[in-house]
C-alpha positions as CSV (number, residue, x, y, z in Angstrom):
1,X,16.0,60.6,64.6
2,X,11.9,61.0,64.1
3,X,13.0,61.8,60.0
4,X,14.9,58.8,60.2
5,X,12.2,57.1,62.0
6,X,9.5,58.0,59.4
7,X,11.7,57.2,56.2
8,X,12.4,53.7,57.3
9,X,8.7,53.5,57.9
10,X,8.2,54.3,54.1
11,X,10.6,52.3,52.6
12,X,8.6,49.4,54.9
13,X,5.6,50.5,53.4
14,X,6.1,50.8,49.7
15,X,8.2,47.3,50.5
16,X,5.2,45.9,51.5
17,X,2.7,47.6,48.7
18,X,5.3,46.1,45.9
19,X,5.4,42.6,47.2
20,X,2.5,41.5,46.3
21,X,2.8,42.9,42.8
22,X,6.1,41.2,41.8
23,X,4.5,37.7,43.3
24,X,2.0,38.1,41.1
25,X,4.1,39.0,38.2
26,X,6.1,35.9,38.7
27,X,3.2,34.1,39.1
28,X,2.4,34.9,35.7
29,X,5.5,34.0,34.3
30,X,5.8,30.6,35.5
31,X,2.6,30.6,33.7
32,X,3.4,31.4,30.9
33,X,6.3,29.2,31.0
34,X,4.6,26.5,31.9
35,X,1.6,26.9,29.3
36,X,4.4,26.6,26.3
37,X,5.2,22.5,26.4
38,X,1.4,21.3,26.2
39,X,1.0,23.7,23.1
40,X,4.2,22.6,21.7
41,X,3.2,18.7,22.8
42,X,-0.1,19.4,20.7
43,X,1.9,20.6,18.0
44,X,3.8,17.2,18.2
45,X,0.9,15.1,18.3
46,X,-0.9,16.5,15.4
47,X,2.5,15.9,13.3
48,X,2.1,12.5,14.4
49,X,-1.2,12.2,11.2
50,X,-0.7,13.8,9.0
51,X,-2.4,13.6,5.6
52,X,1.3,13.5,4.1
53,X,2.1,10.7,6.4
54,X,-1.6,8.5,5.4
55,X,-0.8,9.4,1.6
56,X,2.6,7.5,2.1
57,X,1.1,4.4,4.3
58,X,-2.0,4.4,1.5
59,X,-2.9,1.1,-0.2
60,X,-2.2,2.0,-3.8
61,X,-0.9,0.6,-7.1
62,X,3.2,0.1,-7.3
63,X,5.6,-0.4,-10.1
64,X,6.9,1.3,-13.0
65,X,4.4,-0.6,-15.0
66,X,1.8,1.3,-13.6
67,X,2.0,4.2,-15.7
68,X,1.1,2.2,-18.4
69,X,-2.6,2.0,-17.2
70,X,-5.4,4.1,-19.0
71,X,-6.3,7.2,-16.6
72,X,-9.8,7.1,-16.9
73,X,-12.3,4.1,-18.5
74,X,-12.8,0.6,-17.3
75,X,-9.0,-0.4,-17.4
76,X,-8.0,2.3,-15.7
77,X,-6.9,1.4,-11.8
78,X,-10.8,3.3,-10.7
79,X,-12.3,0.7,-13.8
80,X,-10.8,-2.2,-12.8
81,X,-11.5,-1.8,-9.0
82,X,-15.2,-2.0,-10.1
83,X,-14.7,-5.6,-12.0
84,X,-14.2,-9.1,-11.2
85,X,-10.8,-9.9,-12.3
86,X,-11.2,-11.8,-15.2
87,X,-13.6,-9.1,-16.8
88,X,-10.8,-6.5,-15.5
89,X,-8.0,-8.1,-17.1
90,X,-9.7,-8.2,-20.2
91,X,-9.5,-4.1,-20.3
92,X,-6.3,-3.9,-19.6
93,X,-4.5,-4.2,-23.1
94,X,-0.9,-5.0,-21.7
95,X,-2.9,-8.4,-20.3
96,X,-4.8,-9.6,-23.5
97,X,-2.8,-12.8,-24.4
98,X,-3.3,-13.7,-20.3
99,X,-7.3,-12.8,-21.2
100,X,-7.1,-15.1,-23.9
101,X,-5.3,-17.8,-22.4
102,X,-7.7,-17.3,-19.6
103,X,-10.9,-17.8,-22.1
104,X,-9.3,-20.7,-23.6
105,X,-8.8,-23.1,-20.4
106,X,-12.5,-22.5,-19.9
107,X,-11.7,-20.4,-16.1
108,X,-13.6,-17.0,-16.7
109,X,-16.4,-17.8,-14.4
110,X,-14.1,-19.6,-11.8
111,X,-11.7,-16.3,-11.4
112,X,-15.2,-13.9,-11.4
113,X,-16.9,-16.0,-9.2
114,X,-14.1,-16.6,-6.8
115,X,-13.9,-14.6,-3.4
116,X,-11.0,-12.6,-2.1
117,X,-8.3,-14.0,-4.4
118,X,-4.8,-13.0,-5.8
119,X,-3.8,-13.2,-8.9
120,X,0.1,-13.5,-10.3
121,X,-0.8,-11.9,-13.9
122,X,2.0,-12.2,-16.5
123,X,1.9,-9.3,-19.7
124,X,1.8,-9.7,-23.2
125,X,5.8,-9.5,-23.0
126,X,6.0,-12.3,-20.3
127,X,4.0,-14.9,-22.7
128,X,6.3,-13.5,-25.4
129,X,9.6,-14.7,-23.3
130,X,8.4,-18.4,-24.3
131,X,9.0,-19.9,-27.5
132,X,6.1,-19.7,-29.6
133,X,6.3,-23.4,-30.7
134,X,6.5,-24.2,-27.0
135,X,3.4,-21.4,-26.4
136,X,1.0,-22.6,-28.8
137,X,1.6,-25.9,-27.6
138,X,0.3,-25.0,-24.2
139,X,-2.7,-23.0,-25.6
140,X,-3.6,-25.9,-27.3
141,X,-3.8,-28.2,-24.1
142,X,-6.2,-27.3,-21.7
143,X,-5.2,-29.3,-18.6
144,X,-1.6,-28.1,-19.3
145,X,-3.1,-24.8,-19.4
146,X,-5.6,-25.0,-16.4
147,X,-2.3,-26.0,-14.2
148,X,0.1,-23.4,-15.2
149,X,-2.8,-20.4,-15.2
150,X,-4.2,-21.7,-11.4
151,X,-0.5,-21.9,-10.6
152,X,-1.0,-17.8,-10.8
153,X,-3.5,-17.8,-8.5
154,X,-3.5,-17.6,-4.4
155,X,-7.0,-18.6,-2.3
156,X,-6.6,-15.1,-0.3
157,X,-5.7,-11.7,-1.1
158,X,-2.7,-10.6,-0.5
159,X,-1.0,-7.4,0.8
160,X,2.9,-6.0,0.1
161,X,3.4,-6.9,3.8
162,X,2.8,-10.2,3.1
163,X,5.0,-10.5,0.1
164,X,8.3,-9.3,2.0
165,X,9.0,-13.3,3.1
166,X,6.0,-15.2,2.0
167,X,4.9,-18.8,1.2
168,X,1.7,-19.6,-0.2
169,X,-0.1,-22.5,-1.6
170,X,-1.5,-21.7,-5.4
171,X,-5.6,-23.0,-6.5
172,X,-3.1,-25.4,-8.5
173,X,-2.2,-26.8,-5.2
174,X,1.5,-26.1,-5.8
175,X,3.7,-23.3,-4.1
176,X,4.7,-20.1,-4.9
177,X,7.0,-17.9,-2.7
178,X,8.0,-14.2,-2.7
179,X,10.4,-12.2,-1.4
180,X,11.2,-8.4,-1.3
181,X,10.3,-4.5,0.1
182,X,9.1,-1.2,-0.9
183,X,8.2,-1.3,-4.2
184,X,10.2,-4.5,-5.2
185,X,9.1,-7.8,-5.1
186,X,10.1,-11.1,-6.7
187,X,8.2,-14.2,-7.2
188,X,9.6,-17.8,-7.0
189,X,12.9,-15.9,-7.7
190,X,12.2,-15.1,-11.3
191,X,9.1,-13.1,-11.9
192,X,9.4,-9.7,-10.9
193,X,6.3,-7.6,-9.9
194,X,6.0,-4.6,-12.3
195,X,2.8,-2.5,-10.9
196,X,1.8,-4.4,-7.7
197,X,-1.8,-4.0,-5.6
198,X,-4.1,-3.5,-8.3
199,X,-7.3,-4.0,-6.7
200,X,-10.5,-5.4,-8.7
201,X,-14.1,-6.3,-7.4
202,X,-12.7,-9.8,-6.0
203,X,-9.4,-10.0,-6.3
204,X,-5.5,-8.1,-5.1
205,X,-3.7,-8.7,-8.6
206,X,0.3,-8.1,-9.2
207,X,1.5,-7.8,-13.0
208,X,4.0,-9.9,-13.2
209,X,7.2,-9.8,-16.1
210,X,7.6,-13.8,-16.2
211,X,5.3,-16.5,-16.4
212,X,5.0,-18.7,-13.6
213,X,6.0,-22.7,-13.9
214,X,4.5,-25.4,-11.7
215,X,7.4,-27.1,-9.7
């Protein structure tokens, strides 16, 4: 009975000695367990903003006629940016006949001196769409010209957002509308946008593959 006595005693004992130490173990689990969401939560949030995710949201030039732009110089997209828009038209080649349409209604200074502007720029191969009977025609009258080349402009600068469903009234005093997503835009239904956001010194300009018509 006393032997029996004295090993229940001992299993008691080392019971009581090993409690403690299998508490603590489990303490230390659920520790560890619970340690693993907040690092996996900061894991989350840091995949929230990402430089991948600002490069995609970034405000930069659009359009397949984008590629077209010089890479370095003053009508490069870095060139232009530095220019008021009628000096940074004039160094982009695929806009000369615009340039010289521009010189020719006397509105240099007014496009370089105006503030936070957009401007609807048609190509070389817009102006070429219109008969060149009909072209020189307009070239040759100035308040013809004046109307139909501040028909291209907008008294604010403009963002892609904006152009999704958009209305807005043209330094002509006329309307121009535009409509689209992405990386496709259309303006007053004809004129598609072709390298889009091009930012210069005073103005957000969109290259245009149609010349614009007062309505």
């Amino acid at each position: 009975m006393n032997t029996l006595k004295i090993r229940r005693t001992a299993i008691a004992v080392a019971a009581a000695a090993l409690l403690p130490l299998t508490l603590a173990a489990c303490s230390d689990s659920s520790g560890d367990t619970k340690a693993a969401p907040p690092a996996a939560g900061d894991q989350a949030k840091t995949g929230e903003s990402t430089p991948a995710d600002d490069a995609m949201t970034g405000d930069e030039p659009f359009g397949a006629a984008c590629a077209g732009v010089p890479k370095e110089g003053a009508g490069s997209f870095d060139g232009m940016a530095k220019d008021p828009v009628a000096t940074a038209a004039s160094n982009n080649p695929a806009l000369s006949t615009l340039v010289a349409a521009v010189k020719q209604a006397g509105l240099v200074d007014t496009l370089n001196n105006a503030q936070d502007i957009t401007v609807f720029a048609p190509t070389n191969d817009a102006f070429a769409k219109i008969p060149k009977a009909d072209l020189d025609k307009v070239l040759a009258d100035k308040a013809t010209l004046t109307k139909i080349l501040t028909y291209h402009v907008v008294g604010q600068k403009l963002t892609p957002k904006q152009l999704e469903n958009g209305s807005f009234e043209t330094l002509q005093k006329g309307m121009v509308t535009t409509k689209g997503s992405g990386e496709a835009y259309k303006v007053n239904d004809t004129s598609n946008v072709v390298c889009g956001n091009v930012k210069t010194a005073n103005a957000n300009v969109y290259i245009v593959d149609t010349v614009l018509m007062p309505k």
